[in-house]
SEGUTI-760532 format. One line per field, with one value per residue (C-alpha): residue number from 0; residue in three letters; x, z, y. Coordinates in steps of 0.001 Angstrom, whole numbers. Each point is the difference from the previous one (the first is absolute). Layout:
n = (NUM_...)
res = (ala_...)
east = (X_...)
up = (Z_...)
north = (Y_...)
This chain:
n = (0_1_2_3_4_5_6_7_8_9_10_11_12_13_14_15_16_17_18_19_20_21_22_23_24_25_26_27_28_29_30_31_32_33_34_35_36_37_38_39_40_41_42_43_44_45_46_47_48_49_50_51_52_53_54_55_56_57_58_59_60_61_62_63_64_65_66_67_68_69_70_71_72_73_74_75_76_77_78_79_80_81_82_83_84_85_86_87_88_89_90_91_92_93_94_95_96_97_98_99_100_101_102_103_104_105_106_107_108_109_110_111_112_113_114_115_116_117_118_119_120_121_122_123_124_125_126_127_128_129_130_131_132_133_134_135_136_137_138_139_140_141_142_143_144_145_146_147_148_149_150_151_152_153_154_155_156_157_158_159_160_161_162_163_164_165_166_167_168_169_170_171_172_173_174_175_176_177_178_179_180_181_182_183_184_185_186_187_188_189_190_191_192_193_194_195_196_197_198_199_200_201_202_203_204_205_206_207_208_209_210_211_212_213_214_215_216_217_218_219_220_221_222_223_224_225_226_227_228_229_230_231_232_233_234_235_236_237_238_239_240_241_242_243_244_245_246_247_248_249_250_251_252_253_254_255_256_257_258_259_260_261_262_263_264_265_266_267_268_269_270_271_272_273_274_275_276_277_278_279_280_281_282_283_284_285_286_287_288_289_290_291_292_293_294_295_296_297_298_299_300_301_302_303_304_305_306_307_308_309_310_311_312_313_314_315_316_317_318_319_320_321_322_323_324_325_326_327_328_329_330_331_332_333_334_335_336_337_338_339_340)
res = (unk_unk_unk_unk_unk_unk_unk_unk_unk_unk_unk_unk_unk_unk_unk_unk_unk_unk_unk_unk_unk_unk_unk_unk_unk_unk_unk_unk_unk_unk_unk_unk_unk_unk_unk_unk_unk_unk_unk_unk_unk_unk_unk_unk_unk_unk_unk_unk_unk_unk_unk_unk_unk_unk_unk_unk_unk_unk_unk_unk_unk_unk_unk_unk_unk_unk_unk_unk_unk_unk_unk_unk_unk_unk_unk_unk_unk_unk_unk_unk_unk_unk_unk_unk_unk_unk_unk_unk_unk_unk_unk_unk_unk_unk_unk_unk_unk_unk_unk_unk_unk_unk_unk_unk_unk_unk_unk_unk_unk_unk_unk_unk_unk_unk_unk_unk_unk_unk_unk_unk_unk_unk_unk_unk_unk_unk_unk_unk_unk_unk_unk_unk_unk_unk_unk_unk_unk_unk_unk_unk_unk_unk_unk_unk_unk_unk_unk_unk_unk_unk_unk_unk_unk_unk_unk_unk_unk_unk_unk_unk_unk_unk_unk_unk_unk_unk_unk_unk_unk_unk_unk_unk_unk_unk_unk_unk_unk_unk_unk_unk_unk_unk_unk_unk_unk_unk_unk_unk_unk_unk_unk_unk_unk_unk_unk_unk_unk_unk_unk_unk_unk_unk_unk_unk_unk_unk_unk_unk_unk_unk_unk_unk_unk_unk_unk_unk_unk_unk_unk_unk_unk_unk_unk_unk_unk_unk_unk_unk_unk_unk_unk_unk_unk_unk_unk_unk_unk_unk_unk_unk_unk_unk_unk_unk_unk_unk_unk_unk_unk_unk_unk_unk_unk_unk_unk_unk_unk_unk_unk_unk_unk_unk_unk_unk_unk_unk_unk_unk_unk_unk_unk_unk_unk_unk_unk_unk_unk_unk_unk_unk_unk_unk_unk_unk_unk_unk_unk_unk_unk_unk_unk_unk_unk_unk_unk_unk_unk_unk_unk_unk_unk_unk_unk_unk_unk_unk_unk_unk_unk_unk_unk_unk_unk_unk_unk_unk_unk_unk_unk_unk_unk_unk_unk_unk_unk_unk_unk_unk_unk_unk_unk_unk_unk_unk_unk_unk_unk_unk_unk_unk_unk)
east = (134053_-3265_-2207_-1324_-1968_-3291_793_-1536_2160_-1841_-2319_-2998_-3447_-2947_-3467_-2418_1554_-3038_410_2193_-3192_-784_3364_-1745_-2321_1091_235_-3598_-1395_2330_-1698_-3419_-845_-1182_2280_-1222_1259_-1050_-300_2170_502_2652_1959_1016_2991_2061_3382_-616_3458_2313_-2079_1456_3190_-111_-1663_2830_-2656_1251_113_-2150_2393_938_-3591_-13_2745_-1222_-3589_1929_1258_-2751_-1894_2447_82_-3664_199_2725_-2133_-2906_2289_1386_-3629_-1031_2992_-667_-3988_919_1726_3557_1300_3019_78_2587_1084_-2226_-450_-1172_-1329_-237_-2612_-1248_-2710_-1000_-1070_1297_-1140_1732_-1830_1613_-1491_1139_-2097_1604_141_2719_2749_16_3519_-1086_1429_3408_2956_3334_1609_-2563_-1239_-2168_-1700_-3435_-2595_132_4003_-317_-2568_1931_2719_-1904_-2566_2710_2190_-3014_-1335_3914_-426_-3322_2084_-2392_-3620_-2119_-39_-1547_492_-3385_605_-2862_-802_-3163_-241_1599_2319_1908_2910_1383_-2016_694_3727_2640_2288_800_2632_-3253_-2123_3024_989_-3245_-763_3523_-1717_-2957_-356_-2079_-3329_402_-3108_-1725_-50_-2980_-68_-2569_365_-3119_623_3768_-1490_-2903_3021_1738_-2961_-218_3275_-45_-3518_2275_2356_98_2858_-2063_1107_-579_2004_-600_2413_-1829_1831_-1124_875_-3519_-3657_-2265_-702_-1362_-1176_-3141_13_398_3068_-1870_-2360_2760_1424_-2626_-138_3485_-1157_-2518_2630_2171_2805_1898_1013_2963_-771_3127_-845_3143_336_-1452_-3440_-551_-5_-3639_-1430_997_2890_-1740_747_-3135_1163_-3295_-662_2917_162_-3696_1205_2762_-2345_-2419_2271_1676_3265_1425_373_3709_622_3465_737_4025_2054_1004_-3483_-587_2970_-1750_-3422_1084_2389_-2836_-2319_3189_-170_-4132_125_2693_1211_-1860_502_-1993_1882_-953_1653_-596_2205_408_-1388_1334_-1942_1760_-2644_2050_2694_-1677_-1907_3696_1064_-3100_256_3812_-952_-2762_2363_2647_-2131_-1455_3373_1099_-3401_594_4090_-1045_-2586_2875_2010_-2441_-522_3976_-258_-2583_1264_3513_-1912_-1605_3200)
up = (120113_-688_-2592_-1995_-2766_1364_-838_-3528_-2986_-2926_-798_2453_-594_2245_-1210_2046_284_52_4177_-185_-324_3868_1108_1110_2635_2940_-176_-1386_2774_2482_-1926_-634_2769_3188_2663_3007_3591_3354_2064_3137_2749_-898_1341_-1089_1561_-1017_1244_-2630_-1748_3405_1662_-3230_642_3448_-739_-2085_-3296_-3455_-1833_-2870_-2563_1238_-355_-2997_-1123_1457_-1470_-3443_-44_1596_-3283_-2588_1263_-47_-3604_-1048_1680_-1689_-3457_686_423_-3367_-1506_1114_-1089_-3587_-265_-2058_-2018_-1178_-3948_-1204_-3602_-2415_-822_-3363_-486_-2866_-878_-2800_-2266_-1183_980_-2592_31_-2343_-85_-1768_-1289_1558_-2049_-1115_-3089_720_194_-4600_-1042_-3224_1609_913_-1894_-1193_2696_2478_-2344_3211_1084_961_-509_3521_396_-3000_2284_2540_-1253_-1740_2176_2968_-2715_157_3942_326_-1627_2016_3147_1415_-1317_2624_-1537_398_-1499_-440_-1774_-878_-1429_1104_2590_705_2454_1383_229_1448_894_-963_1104_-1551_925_-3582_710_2547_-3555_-1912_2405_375_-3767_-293_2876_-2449_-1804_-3133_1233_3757_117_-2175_-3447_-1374_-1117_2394_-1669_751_4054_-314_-1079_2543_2658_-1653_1088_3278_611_-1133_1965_2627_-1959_397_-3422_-2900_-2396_572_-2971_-529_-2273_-770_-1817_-1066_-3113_-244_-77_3622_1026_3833_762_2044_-1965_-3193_-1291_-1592_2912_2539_-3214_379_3418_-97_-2319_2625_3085_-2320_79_-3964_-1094_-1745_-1768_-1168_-2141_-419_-1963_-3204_-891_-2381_2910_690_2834_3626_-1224_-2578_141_-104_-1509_-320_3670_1249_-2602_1094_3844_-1174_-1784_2563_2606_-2145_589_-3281_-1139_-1235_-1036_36_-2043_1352_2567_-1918_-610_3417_1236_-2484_1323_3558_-1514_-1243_3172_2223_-2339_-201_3599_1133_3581_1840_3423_2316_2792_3284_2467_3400_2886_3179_3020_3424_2662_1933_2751_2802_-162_719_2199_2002_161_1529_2847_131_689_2325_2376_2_1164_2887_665_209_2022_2477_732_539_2700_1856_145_1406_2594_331_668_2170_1796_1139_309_2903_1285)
north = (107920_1675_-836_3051_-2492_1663_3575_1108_322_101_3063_610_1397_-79_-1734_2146_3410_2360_-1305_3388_1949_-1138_1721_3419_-2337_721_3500_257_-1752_2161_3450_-739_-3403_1560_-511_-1656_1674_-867_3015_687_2692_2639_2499_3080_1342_3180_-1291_-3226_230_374_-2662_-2210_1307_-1008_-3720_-788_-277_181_3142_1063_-486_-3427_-951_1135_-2227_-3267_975_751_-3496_-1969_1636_-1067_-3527_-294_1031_-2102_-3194_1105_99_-3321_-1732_1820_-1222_-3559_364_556_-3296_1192_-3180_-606_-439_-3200_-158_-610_-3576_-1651_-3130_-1873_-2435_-2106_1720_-3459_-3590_-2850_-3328_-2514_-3597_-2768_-3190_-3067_-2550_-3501_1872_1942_-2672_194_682_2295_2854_-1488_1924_-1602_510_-1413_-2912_-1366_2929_-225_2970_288_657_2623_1661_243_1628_2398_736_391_2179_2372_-406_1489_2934_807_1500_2639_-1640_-2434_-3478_-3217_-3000_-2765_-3740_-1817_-3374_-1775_2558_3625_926_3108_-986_3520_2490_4109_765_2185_-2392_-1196_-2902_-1763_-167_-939_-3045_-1393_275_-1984_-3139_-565_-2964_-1385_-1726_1682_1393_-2986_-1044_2086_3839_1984_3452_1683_-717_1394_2995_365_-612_2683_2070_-1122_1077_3263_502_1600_2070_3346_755_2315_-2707_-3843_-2313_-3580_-1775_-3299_-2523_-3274_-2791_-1593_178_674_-3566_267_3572_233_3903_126_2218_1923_682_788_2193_2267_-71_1316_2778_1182_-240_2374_-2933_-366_-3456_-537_-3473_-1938_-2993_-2347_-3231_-1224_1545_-2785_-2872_-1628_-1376_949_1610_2419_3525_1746_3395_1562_-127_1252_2831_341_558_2124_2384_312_1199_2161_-2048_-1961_-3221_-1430_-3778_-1341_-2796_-497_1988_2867_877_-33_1911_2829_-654_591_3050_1401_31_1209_3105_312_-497_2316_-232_2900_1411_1934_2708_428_2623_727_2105_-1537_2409_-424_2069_2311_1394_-1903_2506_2985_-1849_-1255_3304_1044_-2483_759_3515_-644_-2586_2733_2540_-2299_-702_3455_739_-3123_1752_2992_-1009_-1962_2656_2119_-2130_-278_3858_131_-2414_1750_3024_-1735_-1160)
Protein backbone atom coordinates (compact mmCIF):
# COMPACT_ATOMS: atom_id res chain seq x y z
CA UNK A 1 0.00 0.00 0.00
CA UNK A 2 1.18 3.42 -0.94
CA UNK A 3 1.77 6.05 1.30
CA UNK A 4 0.24 9.44 0.19
CA UNK A 5 1.34 11.27 3.82
CA UNK A 6 3.63 13.55 1.57
CA UNK A 7 0.96 15.03 -0.61
CA UNK A 8 -0.33 18.57 0.75
CA UNK A 9 -3.59 18.87 2.47
CA UNK A 10 -3.87 21.84 4.21
CA UNK A 11 -4.07 25.27 2.31
CA UNK A 12 -0.93 26.27 0.18
CA UNK A 13 0.56 29.64 -0.61
CA UNK A 14 3.88 30.42 -2.07
CA UNK A 15 6.51 32.77 -0.06
CA UNK A 16 8.31 34.27 -3.09
CA UNK A 17 5.77 34.52 -5.85
CA UNK A 18 6.86 37.66 -7.78
CA UNK A 19 9.37 34.46 -9.44
CA UNK A 20 6.14 34.51 -11.86
CA UNK A 21 7.33 37.79 -13.24
CA UNK A 22 10.46 35.68 -14.86
CA UNK A 23 7.85 33.45 -16.80
CA UNK A 24 8.08 35.56 -20.18
CA UNK A 25 12.21 34.69 -20.14
CA UNK A 26 12.65 32.60 -22.54
CA UNK A 27 10.76 34.07 -25.11
CA UNK A 28 12.47 37.48 -24.53
CA UNK A 29 15.74 36.14 -24.99
CA UNK A 30 14.38 34.07 -28.17
CA UNK A 31 12.97 37.85 -29.64
CA UNK A 32 15.41 40.29 -28.77
CA UNK A 33 19.05 37.84 -27.95
CA UNK A 34 20.85 37.57 -31.22
CA UNK A 35 20.87 34.25 -32.47
CA UNK A 36 24.09 32.70 -33.15
CA UNK A 37 24.31 30.54 -36.70
CA UNK A 38 27.23 29.02 -38.21
CA UNK A 39 27.13 29.40 -41.85
CA UNK A 40 26.92 26.43 -44.32
CA UNK A 41 26.76 25.72 -48.14
CA UNK A 42 23.17 25.52 -49.51
CA UNK A 43 21.32 24.49 -52.23
CA UNK A 44 18.59 25.74 -53.87
CA UNK A 45 16.66 23.36 -55.82
CA UNK A 46 13.18 23.87 -57.55
CA UNK A 47 12.03 20.23 -57.26
CA UNK A 48 12.59 20.72 -53.12
CA UNK A 49 9.10 19.37 -52.07
CA UNK A 50 9.08 16.00 -54.47
CA UNK A 51 12.67 15.36 -53.55
CA UNK A 52 10.96 15.18 -49.75
CA UNK A 53 8.42 13.15 -51.07
CA UNK A 54 10.79 10.86 -52.50
CA UNK A 55 13.32 10.80 -49.22
CA UNK A 56 10.57 9.63 -47.20
CA UNK A 57 10.85 13.22 -44.96
CA UNK A 58 8.05 14.36 -42.85
CA UNK A 59 5.55 16.68 -44.09
CA UNK A 60 5.07 20.27 -43.13
CA UNK A 61 2.24 19.80 -41.05
CA UNK A 62 3.82 16.95 -39.18
CA UNK A 63 6.63 19.25 -38.33
CA UNK A 64 4.53 21.44 -37.28
CA UNK A 65 3.02 19.16 -34.77
CA UNK A 66 6.18 17.76 -33.23
CA UNK A 67 7.50 21.54 -33.14
CA UNK A 68 3.97 22.44 -31.46
CA UNK A 69 4.68 20.04 -28.71
CA UNK A 70 8.39 20.22 -28.30
CA UNK A 71 7.25 24.10 -27.51
CA UNK A 72 4.64 23.36 -24.97
CA UNK A 73 6.89 21.05 -23.06
CA UNK A 74 9.61 23.52 -22.91
CA UNK A 75 7.08 25.85 -21.39
CA UNK A 76 5.57 23.59 -19.03
CA UNK A 77 9.46 22.75 -17.71
CA UNK A 78 10.12 26.22 -17.56
CA UNK A 79 6.63 26.59 -15.36
CA UNK A 80 7.55 23.77 -13.21
CA UNK A 81 11.16 25.33 -12.25
CA UNK A 82 9.27 28.73 -11.53
CA UNK A 83 6.92 26.94 -9.54
CA UNK A 84 9.63 25.22 -7.54
CA UNK A 85 11.73 28.79 -7.24
CA UNK A 86 8.92 30.39 -5.34
CA UNK A 87 9.09 27.88 -2.59
CA UNK A 88 4.92 27.06 -2.09
CA UNK A 89 4.41 25.87 1.68
CA UNK A 90 1.93 24.15 2.99
CA UNK A 91 0.00 26.11 5.85
CA UNK A 92 -0.99 23.55 9.15
CA UNK A 93 -3.58 24.74 11.61
CA UNK A 94 -2.99 27.39 13.56
CA UNK A 95 -1.44 26.59 16.82
CA UNK A 96 -1.61 28.57 20.21
CA UNK A 97 0.54 28.40 22.88
CA UNK A 98 0.07 29.34 26.15
CA UNK A 99 2.59 30.60 28.50
CA UNK A 100 2.98 32.12 31.88
CA UNK A 101 2.92 36.05 31.93
CA UNK A 102 4.61 35.89 35.31
CA UNK A 103 7.56 34.52 37.41
CA UNK A 104 6.60 33.80 41.30
CA UNK A 105 8.98 33.12 43.80
CA UNK A 106 7.68 32.11 47.28
CA UNK A 107 10.61 31.86 50.05
CA UNK A 108 9.82 30.50 53.35
CA UNK A 109 11.69 30.87 56.58
CA UNK A 110 13.13 27.85 57.97
CA UNK A 111 14.72 29.35 61.18
CA UNK A 112 14.62 27.30 64.63
CA UNK A 113 12.02 29.76 65.17
CA UNK A 114 9.57 28.30 63.30
CA UNK A 115 8.96 25.08 65.31
CA UNK A 116 6.43 27.73 68.10
CA UNK A 117 3.06 26.14 68.34
CA UNK A 118 1.07 29.72 68.61
CA UNK A 119 -0.43 29.07 65.43
CA UNK A 120 -1.68 25.51 66.09
CA UNK A 121 -5.67 25.33 65.91
CA UNK A 122 -7.93 22.95 67.99
CA UNK A 123 -7.89 20.54 65.92
CA UNK A 124 -4.10 20.33 65.35
CA UNK A 125 -3.10 21.24 69.05
CA UNK A 126 0.77 20.36 67.99
CA UNK A 127 1.19 22.24 64.99
CA UNK A 128 4.24 24.01 64.45
CA UNK A 129 4.43 27.43 62.42
CA UNK A 130 6.06 25.49 59.95
CA UNK A 131 3.12 22.75 59.31
CA UNK A 132 0.54 25.80 59.21
CA UNK A 133 2.80 27.06 56.40
CA UNK A 134 2.65 24.39 54.64
CA UNK A 135 -0.70 23.89 54.27
CA UNK A 136 -1.38 27.26 53.48
CA UNK A 137 1.25 28.17 51.45
CA UNK A 138 0.71 24.78 49.33
CA UNK A 139 -3.30 25.71 49.46
CA UNK A 140 -2.18 28.79 47.45
CA UNK A 141 1.04 27.34 45.20
CA UNK A 142 -2.26 25.06 43.96
CA UNK A 143 -4.18 27.56 42.74
CA UNK A 144 -1.14 29.12 40.73
CA UNK A 145 -1.66 26.56 37.63
CA UNK A 146 -0.44 28.61 34.62
CA UNK A 147 2.20 31.17 36.62
CA UNK A 148 6.23 30.12 36.75
CA UNK A 149 7.06 29.48 40.41
CA UNK A 150 9.87 28.93 42.58
CA UNK A 151 10.13 28.10 45.86
CA UNK A 152 13.59 29.51 48.17
CA UNK A 153 13.96 28.43 52.19
CA UNK A 154 16.38 30.14 54.07
CA UNK A 155 17.77 30.02 57.55
CA UNK A 156 21.43 30.84 58.12
CA UNK A 157 21.77 30.69 54.49
CA UNK A 158 19.32 30.76 51.30
CA UNK A 159 18.53 28.17 49.08
CA UNK A 160 16.46 27.42 45.86
CA UNK A 161 14.97 24.81 46.56
CA UNK A 162 13.11 24.58 42.97
CA UNK A 163 13.86 26.59 40.43
CA UNK A 164 10.94 28.44 37.91
CA UNK A 165 8.52 25.54 36.72
CA UNK A 166 4.81 25.52 36.11
CA UNK A 167 4.78 22.34 37.42
CA UNK A 168 2.88 23.26 40.65
CA UNK A 169 2.74 19.73 42.50
CA UNK A 170 7.21 19.82 42.14
CA UNK A 171 6.93 23.23 44.48
CA UNK A 172 4.21 21.76 46.51
CA UNK A 173 6.19 18.38 47.34
CA UNK A 174 9.34 19.84 48.07
CA UNK A 175 7.77 22.60 50.25
CA UNK A 176 6.03 19.42 52.06
CA UNK A 177 10.23 17.64 52.58
CA UNK A 178 11.31 20.84 54.50
CA UNK A 179 11.99 20.79 57.92
CA UNK A 180 12.46 23.40 60.93
CA UNK A 181 16.28 24.29 61.37
CA UNK A 182 17.19 22.64 57.69
CA UNK A 183 18.81 25.37 56.45
CA UNK A 184 20.28 26.49 60.09
CA UNK A 185 18.99 27.99 63.09
CA UNK A 186 19.41 31.77 62.29
CA UNK A 187 17.08 34.13 60.05
CA UNK A 188 19.25 35.47 56.92
CA UNK A 189 16.50 37.67 55.35
CA UNK A 190 18.33 40.18 53.48
CA UNK A 191 20.36 37.16 51.46
CA UNK A 192 16.87 35.30 50.70
CA UNK A 193 15.96 38.27 49.04
CA UNK A 194 19.20 39.04 47.05
CA UNK A 195 18.74 35.17 45.91
CA UNK A 196 15.38 36.05 44.96
CA UNK A 197 17.09 38.43 42.59
CA UNK A 198 19.50 36.26 41.35
CA UNK A 199 16.99 34.09 40.22
CA UNK A 200 14.91 36.19 38.44
CA UNK A 201 18.21 37.78 36.69
CA UNK A 202 17.23 35.42 33.85
CA UNK A 203 13.56 35.77 33.58
CA UNK A 204 12.15 36.95 30.76
CA UNK A 205 7.96 37.18 32.45
CA UNK A 206 6.82 41.27 32.47
CA UNK A 207 6.03 40.65 36.11
CA UNK A 208 8.53 39.04 38.68
CA UNK A 209 6.62 38.28 42.42
CA UNK A 210 8.43 37.42 45.49
CA UNK A 211 6.34 36.22 48.37
CA UNK A 212 8.77 36.49 51.35
CA UNK A 213 7.69 35.11 54.50
CA UNK A 214 9.45 35.05 57.66
CA UNK A 215 8.49 34.95 61.82
CA UNK A 216 11.60 36.86 63.10
CA UNK A 217 14.08 39.55 62.91
CA UNK A 218 17.28 39.41 60.01
CA UNK A 219 19.98 37.77 62.07
CA UNK A 220 22.85 36.70 59.38
CA UNK A 221 22.42 38.67 56.11
CA UNK A 222 25.62 39.83 54.54
CA UNK A 223 22.76 42.64 52.80
CA UNK A 224 20.74 44.20 54.75
CA UNK A 225 16.84 43.74 53.96
CA UNK A 226 16.44 46.79 53.45
CA UNK A 227 19.33 47.12 51.00
CA UNK A 228 18.34 44.11 48.85
CA UNK A 229 14.61 45.87 49.26
CA UNK A 230 15.63 48.50 47.20
CA UNK A 231 17.56 46.65 45.06
CA UNK A 232 14.42 44.84 44.22
CA UNK A 233 12.72 48.17 43.53
CA UNK A 234 15.35 48.99 40.87
CA UNK A 235 15.22 45.31 39.16
CA UNK A 236 11.35 46.13 38.88
CA UNK A 237 10.76 42.82 41.16
CA UNK A 238 7.49 43.54 44.04
CA UNK A 239 7.80 41.92 47.42
CA UNK A 240 5.02 40.58 49.03
CA UNK A 241 6.26 40.59 52.81
CA UNK A 242 4.32 38.19 55.13
CA UNK A 243 5.19 38.67 58.78
CA UNK A 244 3.82 35.66 60.94
CA UNK A 245 4.05 35.10 64.69
CA UNK A 246 3.97 37.38 67.63
CA UNK A 247 5.22 40.97 66.92
CA UNK A 248 5.66 41.47 70.57
CA UNK A 249 8.53 38.58 70.91
CA UNK A 250 12.24 40.03 71.62
CA UNK A 251 15.39 38.85 70.82
CA UNK A 252 16.15 36.54 67.80
CA UNK A 253 12.70 35.90 67.43
CA UNK A 254 11.45 39.63 67.17
CA UNK A 255 9.36 40.57 64.39
CA UNK A 256 10.72 43.60 63.03
CA UNK A 257 7.52 45.12 61.42
CA UNK A 258 8.96 48.30 60.33
CA UNK A 259 11.43 46.66 58.06
CA UNK A 260 9.43 44.46 56.38
CA UNK A 261 6.62 47.05 55.88
CA UNK A 262 9.67 49.18 54.81
CA UNK A 263 10.58 46.43 51.96
CA UNK A 264 7.01 46.08 51.16
CA UNK A 265 6.63 49.77 50.40
CA UNK A 266 9.55 50.18 48.45
CA UNK A 267 8.75 47.65 45.93
CA UNK A 268 5.42 48.62 45.69
CA UNK A 269 4.37 45.10 46.98
CA UNK A 270 2.54 45.07 50.62
CA UNK A 271 3.17 44.03 53.84
CA UNK A 272 0.55 41.49 55.83
CA UNK A 273 1.32 39.97 59.41
CA UNK A 274 -0.50 36.92 60.52
CA UNK A 275 -0.80 36.32 64.00
CA UNK A 276 -2.72 32.52 63.63
CA UNK A 277 -3.75 30.51 60.52
CA UNK A 278 -6.81 32.14 59.57
CA UNK A 279 -5.06 35.31 59.19
CA UNK A 280 -2.83 33.80 57.01
CA UNK A 281 -5.18 31.86 54.84
CA UNK A 282 -6.56 35.72 54.20
CA UNK A 283 -3.13 37.10 53.76
CA UNK A 284 -2.30 34.61 51.06
CA UNK A 285 -6.21 35.12 49.76
CA UNK A 286 -5.50 38.42 49.39
CA UNK A 287 -2.20 38.29 47.27
CA UNK A 288 -3.86 35.34 45.02
CA UNK A 289 -6.41 38.13 44.12
CA UNK A 290 -3.73 41.28 43.89
CA UNK A 291 -1.69 38.96 41.98
CA UNK A 292 -4.08 37.45 39.55
CA UNK A 293 -2.95 34.50 37.47
CA UNK A 294 -2.01 36.05 34.01
CA UNK A 295 -1.21 34.40 30.75
CA UNK A 296 0.52 35.36 27.73
CA UNK A 297 -0.60 33.67 23.92
CA UNK A 298 1.60 32.69 21.46
CA UNK A 299 0.51 31.30 17.92
CA UNK A 300 2.39 30.13 15.17
CA UNK A 301 1.36 27.90 11.77
CA UNK A 302 3.46 25.15 10.92
CA UNK A 303 4.92 25.50 7.10
CA UNK A 304 5.97 22.46 5.28
CA UNK A 305 7.79 23.25 1.93
CA UNK A 306 6.49 21.94 -1.03
CA UNK A 307 9.17 22.87 -3.94
CA UNK A 308 10.07 19.03 -4.21
CA UNK A 309 6.91 18.33 -5.95
CA UNK A 310 7.09 20.42 -8.76
CA UNK A 311 10.46 19.72 -8.80
CA UNK A 312 9.47 15.45 -9.01
CA UNK A 313 7.27 16.06 -11.62
CA UNK A 314 9.79 17.84 -13.49
CA UNK A 315 12.26 14.98 -13.39
CA UNK A 316 9.27 12.56 -13.95
CA UNK A 317 8.67 14.39 -17.12
CA UNK A 318 12.16 14.75 -18.19
CA UNK A 319 12.94 10.62 -17.66
CA UNK A 320 9.79 9.96 -19.68
CA UNK A 321 10.73 11.92 -22.44
CA UNK A 322 14.36 10.32 -22.56
CA UNK A 323 12.64 7.27 -22.35
CA UNK A 324 10.36 7.90 -25.10
CA UNK A 325 13.50 9.48 -27.06
CA UNK A 326 15.84 6.31 -26.23
CA UNK A 327 12.50 3.79 -27.93
CA UNK A 328 12.13 5.54 -30.60
CA UNK A 329 15.86 5.40 -31.63
CA UNK A 330 15.71 1.48 -31.23
CA UNK A 331 13.12 1.16 -33.30
CA UNK A 332 14.61 3.02 -35.90
CA UNK A 333 17.34 1.00 -35.94
CA UNK A 334 14.82 -2.10 -35.82
CA UNK A 335 13.56 -0.60 -39.22
CA UNK A 336 16.48 0.06 -40.78
CA UNK A 337 17.65 -2.90 -40.04
CA UNK A 338 14.94 -5.23 -42.01
CA UNK A 339 15.05 -2.73 -44.59
CA UNK A 340 18.53 -3.99 -45.16
CA UNK A 341 17.48 -7.47 -45.00
Amino acid sequence: MIDLAWLPKGNIELEWPWVFALLPLPYLVQRFAPSYERPKPTLRVSFFRRLERLLGQPNARAEQTRTTVRLVSLWLLWLLVLLALARPVELGAPITKQTAARDLLVAVDLSGSMAGIDLATPEHPQATRLDVVKQVVGAFIEKRKGDRLGLVVFGDAPFLQVPFTTDVSVVRTLLNETEVGMAGPRTALGDAVGLCLRAFERSEAKERVAIVLSDGNDTGSHVTPLRAARIAAEQHVRLYVIGVGDARAAGEADLNEDVLRQMATLTSGRYVHAASQDELERAYAELDQLEPIRHRETSYQPRRSLSFLPLLVLACLLACAALLSALRSVLELITEGDGHA
